[in-house]
C-alpha positions as CSV (number, residue, x, y, z in Angstrom):
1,X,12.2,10.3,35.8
2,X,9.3,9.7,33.4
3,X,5.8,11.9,34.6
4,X,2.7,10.5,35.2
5,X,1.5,11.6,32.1
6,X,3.8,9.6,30.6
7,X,3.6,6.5,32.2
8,X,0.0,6.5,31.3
9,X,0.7,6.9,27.2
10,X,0.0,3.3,25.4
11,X,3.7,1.9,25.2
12,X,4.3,-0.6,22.3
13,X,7.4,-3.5,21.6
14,X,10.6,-2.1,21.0
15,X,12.5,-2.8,17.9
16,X,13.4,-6.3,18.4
17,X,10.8,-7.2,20.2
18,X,8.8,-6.4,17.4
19,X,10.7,-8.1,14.7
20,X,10.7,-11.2,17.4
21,X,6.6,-11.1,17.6
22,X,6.6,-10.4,14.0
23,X,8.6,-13.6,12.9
24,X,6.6,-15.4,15.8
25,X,3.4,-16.3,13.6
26,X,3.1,-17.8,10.4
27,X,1.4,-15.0,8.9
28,X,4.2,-12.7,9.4
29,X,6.8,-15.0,8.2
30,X,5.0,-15.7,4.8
31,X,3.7,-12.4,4.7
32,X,7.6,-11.0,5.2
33,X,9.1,-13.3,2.5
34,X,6.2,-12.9,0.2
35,X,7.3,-9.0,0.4
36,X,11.1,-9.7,0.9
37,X,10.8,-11.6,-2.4
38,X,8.7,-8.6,-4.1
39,X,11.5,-6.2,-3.2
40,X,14.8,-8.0,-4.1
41,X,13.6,-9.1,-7.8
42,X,12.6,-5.4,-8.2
43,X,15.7,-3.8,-6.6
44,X,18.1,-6.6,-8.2
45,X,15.9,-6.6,-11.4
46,X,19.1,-5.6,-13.9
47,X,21.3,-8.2,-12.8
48,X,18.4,-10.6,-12.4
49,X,16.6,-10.1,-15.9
50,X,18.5,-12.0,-19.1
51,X,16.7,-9.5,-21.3
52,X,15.1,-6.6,-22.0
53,X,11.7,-6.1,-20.9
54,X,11.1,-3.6,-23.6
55,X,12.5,-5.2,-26.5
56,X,10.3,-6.8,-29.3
57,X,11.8,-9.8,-31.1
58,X,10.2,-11.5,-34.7
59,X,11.1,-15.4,-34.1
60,X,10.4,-16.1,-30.5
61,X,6.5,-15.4,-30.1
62,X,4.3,-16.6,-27.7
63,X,7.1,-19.5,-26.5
64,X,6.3,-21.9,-24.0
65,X,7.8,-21.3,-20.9
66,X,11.4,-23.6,-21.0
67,X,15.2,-23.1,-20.8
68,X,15.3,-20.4,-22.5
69,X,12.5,-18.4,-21.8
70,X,11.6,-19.5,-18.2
71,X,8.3,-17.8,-18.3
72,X,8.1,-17.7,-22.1
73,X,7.0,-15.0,-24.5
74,X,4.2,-12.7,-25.1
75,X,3.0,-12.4,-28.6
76,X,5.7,-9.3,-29.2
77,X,8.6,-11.8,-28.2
78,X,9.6,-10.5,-25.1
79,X,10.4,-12.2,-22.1
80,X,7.7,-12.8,-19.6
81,X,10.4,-13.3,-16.7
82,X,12.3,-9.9,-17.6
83,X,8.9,-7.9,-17.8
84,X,7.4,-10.2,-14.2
85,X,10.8,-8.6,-12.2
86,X,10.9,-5.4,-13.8
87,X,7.0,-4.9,-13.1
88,X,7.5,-5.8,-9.9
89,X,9.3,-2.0,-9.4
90,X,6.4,-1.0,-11.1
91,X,4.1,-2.4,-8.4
92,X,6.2,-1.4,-5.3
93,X,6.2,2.1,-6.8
94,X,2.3,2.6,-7.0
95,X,1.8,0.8,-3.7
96,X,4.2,2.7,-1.9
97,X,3.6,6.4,-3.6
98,X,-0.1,6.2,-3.6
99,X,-0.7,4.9,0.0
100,X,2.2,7.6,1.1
101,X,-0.2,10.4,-0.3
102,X,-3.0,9.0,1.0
103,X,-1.2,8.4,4.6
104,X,0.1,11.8,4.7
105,X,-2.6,13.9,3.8
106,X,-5.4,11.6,5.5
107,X,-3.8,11.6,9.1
108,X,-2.6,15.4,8.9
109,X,-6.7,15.9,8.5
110,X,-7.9,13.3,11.2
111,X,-5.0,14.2,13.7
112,X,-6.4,18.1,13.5
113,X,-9.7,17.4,13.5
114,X,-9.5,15.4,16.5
115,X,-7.5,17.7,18.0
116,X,-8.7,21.1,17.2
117,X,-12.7,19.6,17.3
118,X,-15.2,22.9,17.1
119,X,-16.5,24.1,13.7
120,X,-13.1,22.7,11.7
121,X,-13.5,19.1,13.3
122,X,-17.0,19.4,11.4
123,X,-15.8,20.9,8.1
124,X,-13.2,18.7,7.6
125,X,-14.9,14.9,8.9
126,X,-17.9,16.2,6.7
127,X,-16.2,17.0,3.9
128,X,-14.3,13.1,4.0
129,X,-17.6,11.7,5.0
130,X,-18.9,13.0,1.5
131,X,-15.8,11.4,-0.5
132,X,-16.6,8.4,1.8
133,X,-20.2,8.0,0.0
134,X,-18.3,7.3,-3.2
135,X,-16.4,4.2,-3.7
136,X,-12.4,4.4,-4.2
137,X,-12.8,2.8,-7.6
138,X,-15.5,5.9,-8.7
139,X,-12.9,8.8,-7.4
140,X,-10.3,7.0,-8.9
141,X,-11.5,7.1,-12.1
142,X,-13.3,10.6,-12.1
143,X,-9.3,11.3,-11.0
144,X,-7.7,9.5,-14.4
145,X,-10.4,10.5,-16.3
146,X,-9.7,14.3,-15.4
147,X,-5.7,13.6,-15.5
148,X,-5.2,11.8,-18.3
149,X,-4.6,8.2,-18.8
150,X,-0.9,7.5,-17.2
151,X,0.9,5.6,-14.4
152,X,2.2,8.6,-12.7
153,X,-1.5,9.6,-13.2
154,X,-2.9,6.6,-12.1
155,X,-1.0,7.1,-8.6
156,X,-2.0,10.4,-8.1
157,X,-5.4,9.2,-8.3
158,X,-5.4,5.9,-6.1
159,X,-3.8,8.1,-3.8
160,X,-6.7,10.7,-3.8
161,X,-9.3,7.8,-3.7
162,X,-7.8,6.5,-0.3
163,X,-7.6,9.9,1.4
164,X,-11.1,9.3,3.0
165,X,-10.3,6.2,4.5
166,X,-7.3,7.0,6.2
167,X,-8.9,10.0,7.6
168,X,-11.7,8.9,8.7
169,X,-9.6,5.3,10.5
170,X,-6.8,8.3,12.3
171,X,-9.8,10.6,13.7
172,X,-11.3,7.7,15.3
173,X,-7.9,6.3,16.8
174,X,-7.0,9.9,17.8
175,X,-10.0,10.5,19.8
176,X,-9.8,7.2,21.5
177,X,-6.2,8.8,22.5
178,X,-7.5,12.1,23.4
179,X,-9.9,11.1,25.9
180,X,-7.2,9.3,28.1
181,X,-6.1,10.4,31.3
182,X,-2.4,10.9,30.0
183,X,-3.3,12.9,27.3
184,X,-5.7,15.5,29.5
185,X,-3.3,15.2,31.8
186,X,-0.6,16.6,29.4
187,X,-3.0,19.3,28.1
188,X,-3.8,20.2,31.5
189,X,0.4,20.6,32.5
190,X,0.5,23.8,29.8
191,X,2.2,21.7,26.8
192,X,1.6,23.4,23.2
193,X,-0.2,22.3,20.6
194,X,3.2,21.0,18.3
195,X,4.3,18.9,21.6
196,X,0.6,17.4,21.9
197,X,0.1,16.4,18.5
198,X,3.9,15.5,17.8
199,X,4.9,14.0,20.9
200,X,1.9,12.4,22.6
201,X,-1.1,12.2,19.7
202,X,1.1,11.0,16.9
203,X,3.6,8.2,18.1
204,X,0.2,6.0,19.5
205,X,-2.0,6.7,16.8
206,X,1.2,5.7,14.1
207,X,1.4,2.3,15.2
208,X,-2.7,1.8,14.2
209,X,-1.7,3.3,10.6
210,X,1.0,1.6,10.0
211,X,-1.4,-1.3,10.3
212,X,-4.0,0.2,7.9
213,X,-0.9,1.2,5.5
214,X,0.4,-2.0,5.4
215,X,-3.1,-3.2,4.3
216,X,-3.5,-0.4,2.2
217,X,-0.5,-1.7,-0.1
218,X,-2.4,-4.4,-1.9
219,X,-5.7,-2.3,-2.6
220,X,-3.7,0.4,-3.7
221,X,-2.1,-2.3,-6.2
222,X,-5.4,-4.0,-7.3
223,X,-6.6,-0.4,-8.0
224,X,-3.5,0.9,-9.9
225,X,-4.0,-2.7,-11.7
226,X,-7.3,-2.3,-12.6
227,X,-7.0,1.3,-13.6
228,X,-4.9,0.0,-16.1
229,X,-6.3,-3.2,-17.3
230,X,-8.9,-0.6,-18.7
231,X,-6.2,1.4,-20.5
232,X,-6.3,4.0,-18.0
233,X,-2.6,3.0,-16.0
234,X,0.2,2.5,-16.9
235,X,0.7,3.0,-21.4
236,X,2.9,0.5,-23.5
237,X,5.7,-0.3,-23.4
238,X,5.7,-0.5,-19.2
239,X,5.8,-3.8,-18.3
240,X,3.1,-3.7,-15.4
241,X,1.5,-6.0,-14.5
242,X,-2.4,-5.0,-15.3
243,X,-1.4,-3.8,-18.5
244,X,0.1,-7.6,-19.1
245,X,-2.8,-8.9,-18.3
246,X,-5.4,-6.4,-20.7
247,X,-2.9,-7.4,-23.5
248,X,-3.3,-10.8,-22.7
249,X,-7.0,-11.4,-23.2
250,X,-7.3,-11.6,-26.8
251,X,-4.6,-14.7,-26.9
252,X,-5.8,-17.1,-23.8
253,X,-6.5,-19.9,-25.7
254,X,-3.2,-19.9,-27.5
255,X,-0.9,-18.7,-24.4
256,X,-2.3,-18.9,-21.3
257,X,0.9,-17.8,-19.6
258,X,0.4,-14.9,-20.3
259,X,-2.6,-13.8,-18.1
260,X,-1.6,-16.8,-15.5
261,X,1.7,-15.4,-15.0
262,X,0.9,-11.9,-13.9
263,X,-2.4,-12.7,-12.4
264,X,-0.1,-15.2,-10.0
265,X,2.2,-12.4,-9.4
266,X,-0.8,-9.8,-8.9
267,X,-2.4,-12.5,-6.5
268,X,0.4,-13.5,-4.7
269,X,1.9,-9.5,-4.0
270,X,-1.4,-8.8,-2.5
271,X,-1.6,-12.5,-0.1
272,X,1.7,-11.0,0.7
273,X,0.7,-7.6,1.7
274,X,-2.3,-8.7,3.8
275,X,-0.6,-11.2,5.7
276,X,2.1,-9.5,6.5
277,X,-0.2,-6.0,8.0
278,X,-2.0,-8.6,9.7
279,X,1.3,-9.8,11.1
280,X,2.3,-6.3,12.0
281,X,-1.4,-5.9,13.7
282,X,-1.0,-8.4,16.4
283,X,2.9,-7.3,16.6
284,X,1.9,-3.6,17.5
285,X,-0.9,-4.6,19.8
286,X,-0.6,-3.9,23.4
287,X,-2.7,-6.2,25.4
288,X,-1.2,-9.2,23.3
289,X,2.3,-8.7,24.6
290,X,2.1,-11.3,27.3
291,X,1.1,-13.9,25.7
């Protein structure tokens, strides 16, 4: 039999349920194959490329796109399709990475100073509250800038920059959680701190931050983009898709497909993203299951 305790603990749609409510709105179905697309040409990116993404070539510069090339050529001769699907790996890997280091080590700090509260509720909410007065772009940089100018670099530091953020968005949601009856009520039974912050905190603040993760994808990628659109990303020859578009400036007039083409992709990854957290926010939301 569940407890009363439990009974009272914000419940959320099962499995199905959710994918059901997910695919129920417009948003979540564009959002889902915007992403669904994002993933399969960057998983299936060596059967789906005809050429190498890396490889220069003398004759075919800056083609049009056509047969042959169907996104044409950048002014080293490679193929804009190739280096579009294998940047798309690219992308997935510094949206993923950098919000899972920002995820991880943001809620461990809200989830324990919500819990805990007292003198390390303070040090730790005033110490993000004093990253928070600097913008994600600034930490980012100051980040690269001590690092060293790389991807793997530029991940590490987007992932730094978003810490606040996340912090400060799972302290809030986990004292909303803490004050409720079910939680007090569990505190006041004699559970341990592991089984109130595993079992009861955790699983009903997750649902909010998978939310704000979701969301966190496409800034993470416009950051990691921009990072290196200034040289300060991902190095030659990685075909990602900010660097594409920093190599790209200097020959707009002549081939315009070649800042189009990865701007579109850029553009359309983050529509994507933010539909498909938005999706996943009115999915996960309790009070909106009966309607």
């Amino acid at each position: 039999m569940k407890t009363a305790a439990n009974s009272m603990a914000t419940t959320y749609p099962k499995q199905p349920m959710l994918l059901r409510r997910l695919l129920g709105t417009p948003t979540g179905v564009i959002g889902l194959a915007i992403v669904s697309l994002l993933i399969g040409g960057a998983v299936f990116a060596d059967f789906l490329a005809p050429y190498d993404p890396t490889k220069m070539a003398v004759g075919p510069r800056f083609l049009k796109p056509g047969a042959e090339h169907l996104l044409g050529t950048d002014e080293f001769g490679r193929d804009m399709y190739s280096r579009i699907l294998y940047g798309a790996r690219l992308t997935l890997l510094v949206g993923a990475t950098s919000v899972l280091i920002s995820l991880t080590v943001g809620m461990s700090i809200g989830l324990v100073a919500a819990y805990r509260g007292g003198w390390l509720e303070s040090v730790l909410m005033r110490s993000t509250d004093v990253l928070f007065s600097f913008t994600e772009t600034l930490i980012a940089l100051s980040c690269v800038a001590v690092l060293g100018p790389s991807l793997k670099n530029a991940i590490i530091a987007v992932g730094i920059a978003g810490i606040p953020f996340y912090a400060r968005t799972c302290y809030s949601a986990s004292l909303v959680e803490r004050s409720k009856p079910y939680f007090e009520a569990t505190m006041a039974a004699g559970a341990g701190h592991a089984r109130l912050i595993v079992r009861h905190l955790l699983p009903n603040v997750l649902p909010t931050m998978i939310v704000v993760a979701t969301l966190g994808v496409s800034t993470a990628i416009l950051a990691a983009a921009g990072l290196s659109f200034l040289g300060l990303g991902a190095q030659p020859p990685l075909p990602e898709w900010g660097y594409m578009l920093s190599g790209a400036r200097d020959y707009f007039n002549r081939a315009p497909w070649l800042m189009t083409i990865p701007g579109l992709a850029i553009a359309l990854t983050v529509l994507g993203f933010n539909l498909l957290g938005d999706a996943f926010r009115t999915a996960l939301d309790p009070t909106e299951r009966h309607r």
